[in-house]
Backbone as CSV, one residue per row, in Angstrom:
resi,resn,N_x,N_y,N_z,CA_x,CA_y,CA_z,C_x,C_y,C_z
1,UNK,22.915,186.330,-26.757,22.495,184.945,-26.876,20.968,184.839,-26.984
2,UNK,20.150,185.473,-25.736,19.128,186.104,-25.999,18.576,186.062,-27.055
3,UNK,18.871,187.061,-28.408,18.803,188.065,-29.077,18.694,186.646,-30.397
4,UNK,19.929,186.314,-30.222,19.995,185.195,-31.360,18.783,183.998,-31.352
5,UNK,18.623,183.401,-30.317,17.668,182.612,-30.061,16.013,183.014,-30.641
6,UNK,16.053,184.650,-29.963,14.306,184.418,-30.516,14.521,185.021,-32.171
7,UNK,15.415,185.519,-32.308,15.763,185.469,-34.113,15.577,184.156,-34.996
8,UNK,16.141,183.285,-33.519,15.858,182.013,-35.297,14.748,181.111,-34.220
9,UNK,13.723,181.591,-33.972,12.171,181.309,-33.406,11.510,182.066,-34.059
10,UNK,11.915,183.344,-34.699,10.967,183.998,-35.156,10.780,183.878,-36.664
11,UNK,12.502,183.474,-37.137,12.744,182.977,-38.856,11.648,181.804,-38.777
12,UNK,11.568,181.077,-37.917,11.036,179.661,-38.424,9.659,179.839,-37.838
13,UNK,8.919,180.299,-37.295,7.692,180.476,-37.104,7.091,181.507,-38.078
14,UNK,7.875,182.447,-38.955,7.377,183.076,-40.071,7.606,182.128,-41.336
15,UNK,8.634,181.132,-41.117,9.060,180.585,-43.047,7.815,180.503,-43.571
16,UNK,7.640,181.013,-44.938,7.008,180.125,-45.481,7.058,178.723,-45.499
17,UNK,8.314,178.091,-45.741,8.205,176.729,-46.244,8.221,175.830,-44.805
18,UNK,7.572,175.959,-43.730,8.019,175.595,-42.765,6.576,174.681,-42.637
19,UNK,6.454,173.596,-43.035,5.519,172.412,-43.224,4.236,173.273,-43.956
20,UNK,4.841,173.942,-44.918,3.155,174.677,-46.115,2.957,175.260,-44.651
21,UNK,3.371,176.177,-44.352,2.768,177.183,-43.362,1.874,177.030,-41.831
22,UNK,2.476,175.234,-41.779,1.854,174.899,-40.676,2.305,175.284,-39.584
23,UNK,4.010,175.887,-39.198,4.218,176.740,-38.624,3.758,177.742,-37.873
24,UNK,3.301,178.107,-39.168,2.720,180.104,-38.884,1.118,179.766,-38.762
25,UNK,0.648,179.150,-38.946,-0.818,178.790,-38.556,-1.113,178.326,-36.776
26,UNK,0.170,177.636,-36.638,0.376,177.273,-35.097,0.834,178.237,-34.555
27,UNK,1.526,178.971,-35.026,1.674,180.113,-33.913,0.984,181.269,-33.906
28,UNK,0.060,181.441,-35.095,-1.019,182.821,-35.020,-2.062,182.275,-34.147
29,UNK,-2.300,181.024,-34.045,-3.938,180.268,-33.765,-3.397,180.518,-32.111
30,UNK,-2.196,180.035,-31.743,-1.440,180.418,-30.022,-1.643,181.859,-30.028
31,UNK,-1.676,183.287,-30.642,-1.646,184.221,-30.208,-3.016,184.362,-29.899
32,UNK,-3.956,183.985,-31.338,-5.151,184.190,-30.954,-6.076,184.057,-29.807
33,UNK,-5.432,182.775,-29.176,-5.719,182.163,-27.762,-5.577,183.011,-27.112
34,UNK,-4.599,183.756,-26.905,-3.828,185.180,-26.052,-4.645,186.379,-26.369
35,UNK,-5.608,186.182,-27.139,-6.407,187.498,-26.925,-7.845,187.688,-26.472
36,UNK,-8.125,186.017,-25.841,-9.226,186.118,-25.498,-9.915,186.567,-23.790
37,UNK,-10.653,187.102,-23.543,-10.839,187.488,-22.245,-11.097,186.411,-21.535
38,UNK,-10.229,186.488,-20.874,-9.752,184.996,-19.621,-10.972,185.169,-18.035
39,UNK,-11.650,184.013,-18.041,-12.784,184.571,-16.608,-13.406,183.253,-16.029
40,UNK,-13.351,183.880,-14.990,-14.146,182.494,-13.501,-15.514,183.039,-13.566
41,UNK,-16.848,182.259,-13.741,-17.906,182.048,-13.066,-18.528,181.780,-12.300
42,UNK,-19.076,182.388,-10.984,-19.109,182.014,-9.936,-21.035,181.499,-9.609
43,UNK,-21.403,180.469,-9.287,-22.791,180.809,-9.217,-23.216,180.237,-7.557
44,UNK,-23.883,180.887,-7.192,-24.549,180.627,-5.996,-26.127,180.708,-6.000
45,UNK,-27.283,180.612,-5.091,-28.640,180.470,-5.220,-29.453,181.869,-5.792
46,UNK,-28.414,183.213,-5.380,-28.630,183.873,-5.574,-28.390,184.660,-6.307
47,UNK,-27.407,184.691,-6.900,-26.613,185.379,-8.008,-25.467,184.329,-8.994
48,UNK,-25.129,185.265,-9.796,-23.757,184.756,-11.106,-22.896,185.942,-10.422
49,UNK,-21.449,185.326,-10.664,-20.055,186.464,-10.407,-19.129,186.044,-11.603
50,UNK,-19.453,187.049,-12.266,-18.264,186.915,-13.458,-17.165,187.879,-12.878
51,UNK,-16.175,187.142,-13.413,-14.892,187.876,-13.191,-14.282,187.816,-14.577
52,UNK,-13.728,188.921,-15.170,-12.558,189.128,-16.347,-11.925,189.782,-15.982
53,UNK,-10.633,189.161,-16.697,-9.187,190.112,-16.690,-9.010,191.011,-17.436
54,UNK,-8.678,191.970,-17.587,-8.810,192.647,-18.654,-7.856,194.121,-18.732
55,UNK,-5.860,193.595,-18.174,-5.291,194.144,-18.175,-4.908,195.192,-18.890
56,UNK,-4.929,196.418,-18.936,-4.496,197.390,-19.958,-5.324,198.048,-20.465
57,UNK,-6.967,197.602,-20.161,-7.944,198.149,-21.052,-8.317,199.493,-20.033
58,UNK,-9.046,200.375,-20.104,-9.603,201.894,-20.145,-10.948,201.098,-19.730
59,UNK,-11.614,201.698,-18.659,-12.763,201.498,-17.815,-13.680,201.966,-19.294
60,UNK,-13.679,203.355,-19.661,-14.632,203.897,-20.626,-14.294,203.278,-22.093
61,UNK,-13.274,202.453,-22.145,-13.768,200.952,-23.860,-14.008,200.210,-23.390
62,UNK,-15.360,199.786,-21.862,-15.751,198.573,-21.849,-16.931,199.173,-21.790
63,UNK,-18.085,197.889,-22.504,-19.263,197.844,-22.613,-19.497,196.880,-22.704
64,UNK,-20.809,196.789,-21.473,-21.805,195.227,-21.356,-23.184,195.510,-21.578
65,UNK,-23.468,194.610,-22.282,-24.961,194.279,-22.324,-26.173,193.281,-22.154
66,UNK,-26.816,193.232,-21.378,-27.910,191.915,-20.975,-28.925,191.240,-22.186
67,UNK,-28.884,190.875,-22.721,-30.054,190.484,-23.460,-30.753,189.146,-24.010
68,UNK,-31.805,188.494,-23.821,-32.195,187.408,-24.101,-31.256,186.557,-23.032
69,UNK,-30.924,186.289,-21.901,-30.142,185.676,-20.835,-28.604,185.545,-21.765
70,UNK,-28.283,186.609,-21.912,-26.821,186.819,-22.424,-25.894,187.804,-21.607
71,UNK,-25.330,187.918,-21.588,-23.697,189.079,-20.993,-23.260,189.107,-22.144
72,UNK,-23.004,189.930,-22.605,-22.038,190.657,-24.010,-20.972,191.824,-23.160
73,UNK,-19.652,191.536,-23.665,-18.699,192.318,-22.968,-17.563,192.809,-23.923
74,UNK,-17.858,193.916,-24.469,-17.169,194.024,-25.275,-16.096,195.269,-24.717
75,UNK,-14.702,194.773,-25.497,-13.592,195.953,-24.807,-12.470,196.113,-26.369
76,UNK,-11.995,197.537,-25.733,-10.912,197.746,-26.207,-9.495,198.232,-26.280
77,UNK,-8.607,197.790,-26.468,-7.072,198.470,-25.259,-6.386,199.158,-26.736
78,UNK,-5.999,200.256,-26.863,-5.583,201.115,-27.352,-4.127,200.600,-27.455
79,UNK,-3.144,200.768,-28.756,-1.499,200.592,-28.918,-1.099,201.243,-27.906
80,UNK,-0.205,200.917,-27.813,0.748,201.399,-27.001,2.579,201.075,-27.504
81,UNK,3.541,201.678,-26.987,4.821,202.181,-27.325,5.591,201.387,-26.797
82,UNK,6.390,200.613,-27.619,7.702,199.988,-26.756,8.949,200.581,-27.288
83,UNK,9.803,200.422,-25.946,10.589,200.817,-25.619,12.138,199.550,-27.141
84,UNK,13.252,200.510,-27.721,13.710,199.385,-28.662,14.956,200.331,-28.584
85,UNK,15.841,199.481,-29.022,17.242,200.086,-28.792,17.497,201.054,-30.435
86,UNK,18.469,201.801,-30.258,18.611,202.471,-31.882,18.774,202.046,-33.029
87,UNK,18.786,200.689,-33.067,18.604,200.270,-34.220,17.144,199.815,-34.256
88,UNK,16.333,199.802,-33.449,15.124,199.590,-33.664,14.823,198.326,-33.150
89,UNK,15.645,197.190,-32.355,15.799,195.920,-32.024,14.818,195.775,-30.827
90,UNK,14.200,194.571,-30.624,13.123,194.638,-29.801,13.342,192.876,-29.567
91,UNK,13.517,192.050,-28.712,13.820,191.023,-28.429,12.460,190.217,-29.098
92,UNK,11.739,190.556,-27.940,10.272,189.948,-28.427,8.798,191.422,-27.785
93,UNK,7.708,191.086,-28.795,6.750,191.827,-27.820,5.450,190.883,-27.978
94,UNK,4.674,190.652,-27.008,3.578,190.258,-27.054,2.310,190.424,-26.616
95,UNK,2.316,191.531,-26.366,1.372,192.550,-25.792,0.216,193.054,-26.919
96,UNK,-0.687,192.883,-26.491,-1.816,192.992,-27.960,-2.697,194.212,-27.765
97,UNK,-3.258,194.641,-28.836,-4.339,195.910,-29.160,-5.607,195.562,-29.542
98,UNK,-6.260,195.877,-29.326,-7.341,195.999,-30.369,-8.541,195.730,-29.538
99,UNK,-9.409,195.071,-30.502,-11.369,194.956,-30.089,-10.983,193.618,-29.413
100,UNK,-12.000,193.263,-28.507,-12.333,191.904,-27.816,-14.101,191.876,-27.557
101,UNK,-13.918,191.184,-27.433,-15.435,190.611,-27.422,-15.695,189.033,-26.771
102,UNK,-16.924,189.108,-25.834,-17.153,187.477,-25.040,-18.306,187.708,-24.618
103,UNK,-19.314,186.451,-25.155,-20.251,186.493,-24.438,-20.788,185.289,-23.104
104,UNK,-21.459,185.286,-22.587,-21.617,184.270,-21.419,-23.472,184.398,-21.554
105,UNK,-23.778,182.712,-21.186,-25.320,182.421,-21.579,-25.664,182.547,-20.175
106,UNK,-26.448,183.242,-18.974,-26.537,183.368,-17.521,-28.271,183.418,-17.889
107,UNK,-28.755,182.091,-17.518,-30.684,182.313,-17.278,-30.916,182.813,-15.935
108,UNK,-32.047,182.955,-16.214,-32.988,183.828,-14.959,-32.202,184.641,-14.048
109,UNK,-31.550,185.784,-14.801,-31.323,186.751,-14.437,-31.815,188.385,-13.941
110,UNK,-32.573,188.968,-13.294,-32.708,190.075,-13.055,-31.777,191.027,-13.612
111,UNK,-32.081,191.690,-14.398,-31.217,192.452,-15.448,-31.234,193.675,-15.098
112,UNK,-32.116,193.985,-14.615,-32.307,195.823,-14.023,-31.350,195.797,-12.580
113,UNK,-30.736,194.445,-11.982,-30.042,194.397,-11.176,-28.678,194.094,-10.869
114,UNK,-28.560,194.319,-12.119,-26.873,193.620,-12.848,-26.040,195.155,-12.532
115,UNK,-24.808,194.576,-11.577,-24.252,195.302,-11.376,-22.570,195.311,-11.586
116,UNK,-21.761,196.236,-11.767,-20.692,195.846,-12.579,-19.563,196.528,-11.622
117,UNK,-17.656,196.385,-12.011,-17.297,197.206,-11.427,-15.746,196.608,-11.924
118,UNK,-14.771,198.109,-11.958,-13.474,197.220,-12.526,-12.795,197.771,-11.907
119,UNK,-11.472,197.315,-11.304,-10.512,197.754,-10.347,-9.211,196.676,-10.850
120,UNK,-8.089,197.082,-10.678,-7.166,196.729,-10.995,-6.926,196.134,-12.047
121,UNK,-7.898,196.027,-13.272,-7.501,195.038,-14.535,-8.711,194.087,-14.307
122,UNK,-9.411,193.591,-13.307,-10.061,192.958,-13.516,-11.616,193.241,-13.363
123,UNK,-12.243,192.835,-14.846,-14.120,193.799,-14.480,-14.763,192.549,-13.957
124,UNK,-15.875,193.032,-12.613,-16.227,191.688,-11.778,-17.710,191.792,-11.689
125,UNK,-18.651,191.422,-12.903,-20.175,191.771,-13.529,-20.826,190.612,-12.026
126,UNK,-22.041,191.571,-11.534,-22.500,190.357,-10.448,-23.865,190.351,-10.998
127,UNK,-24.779,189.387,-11.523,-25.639,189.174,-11.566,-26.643,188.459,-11.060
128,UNK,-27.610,189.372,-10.031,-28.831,188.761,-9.143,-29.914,187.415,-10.134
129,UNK,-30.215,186.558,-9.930,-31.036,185.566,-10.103,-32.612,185.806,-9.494
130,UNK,-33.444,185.364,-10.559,-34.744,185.791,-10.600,-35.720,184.588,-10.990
131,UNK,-36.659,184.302,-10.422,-37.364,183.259,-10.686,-38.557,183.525,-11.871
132,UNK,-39.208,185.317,-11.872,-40.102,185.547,-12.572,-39.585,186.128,-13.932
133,UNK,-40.267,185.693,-14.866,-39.837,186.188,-16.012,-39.829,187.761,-16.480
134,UNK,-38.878,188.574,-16.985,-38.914,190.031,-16.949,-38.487,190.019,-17.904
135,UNK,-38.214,191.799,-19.031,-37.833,192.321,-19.503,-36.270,191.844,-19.555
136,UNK,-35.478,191.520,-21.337,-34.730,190.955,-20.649,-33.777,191.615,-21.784
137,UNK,-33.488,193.373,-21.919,-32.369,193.847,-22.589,-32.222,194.938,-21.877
138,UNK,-31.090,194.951,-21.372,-30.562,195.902,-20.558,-28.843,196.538,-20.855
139,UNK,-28.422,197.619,-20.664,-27.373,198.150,-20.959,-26.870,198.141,-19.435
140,UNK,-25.569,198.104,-19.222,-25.233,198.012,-17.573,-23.863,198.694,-17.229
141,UNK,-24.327,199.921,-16.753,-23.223,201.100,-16.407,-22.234,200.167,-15.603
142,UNK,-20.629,200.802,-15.318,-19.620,200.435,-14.902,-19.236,201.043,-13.908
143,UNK,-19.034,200.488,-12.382,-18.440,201.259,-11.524,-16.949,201.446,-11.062
């Protein structure tokens, strides 16, 4: 029953003729949503606390960078294998691959003090606040 259901969800979210493709425009623009890095900002007098989710990804495909009062966070989660019966049948999958990328605008930041760290899926960038103006491109190792 299952099986039948997301079959004719998936006929009609691919038709072509399914309002000139307004269909399939609504449901790629919904995945796209689904691939963006999801995150809380935290600010206090003294610092920024970014938090991202960033289930599935490999500590060593993330890279951040400070520059001009920016966070650049770029990641990447490698394919991976699902599991499908012998005919090759797969109900639904929605699990995504590829590059991501997000940036966040954080002023008067101390950048030589930006410190990072990812544990369970989620990377949690803390950035100290600075009143004097400094040097402001920095690369920021991951703990």
């Amino acid at each position: 029953m299952s099986n039948d259901l997301m079959n004719r969800f998936n006929r009609l979210a691919n038709s072509d003729d399914f309002f000139n493709n307004f269909g399939r425009s609504f449901f790629n623009s919904w995945n796209n949503e689904m691939k963006s890095l999801k995150s809380d900002i935290k600010e206090t007098d003294k610092e920024y606390i970014v938090k991202i989710d960033m289930p599935g990804v490999d500590k060593k495909n993330i890279a951040l960078n400070f520059k001009d009062d920016v966070l650049t966070v770029d990641a990447k989660r490698d394919s991976f294998s699902d599991e499908s019966d012998p005919k090759g049948n797969i109900i639904t999958s929605e699990r995504d691959y590829g590059t991501y990328s997000r940036s966040y605008r954080l002023p008067q930041v101390d950048g030589k003090a930006i410190s990072a760290k990812y544990e369970d899926g989620v990377l949690t960038v803390t950035l100290p606040k600075t009143k004097e103006e400094i040097d402001k491109n920095h690369n920021i190792q991951i703990d």
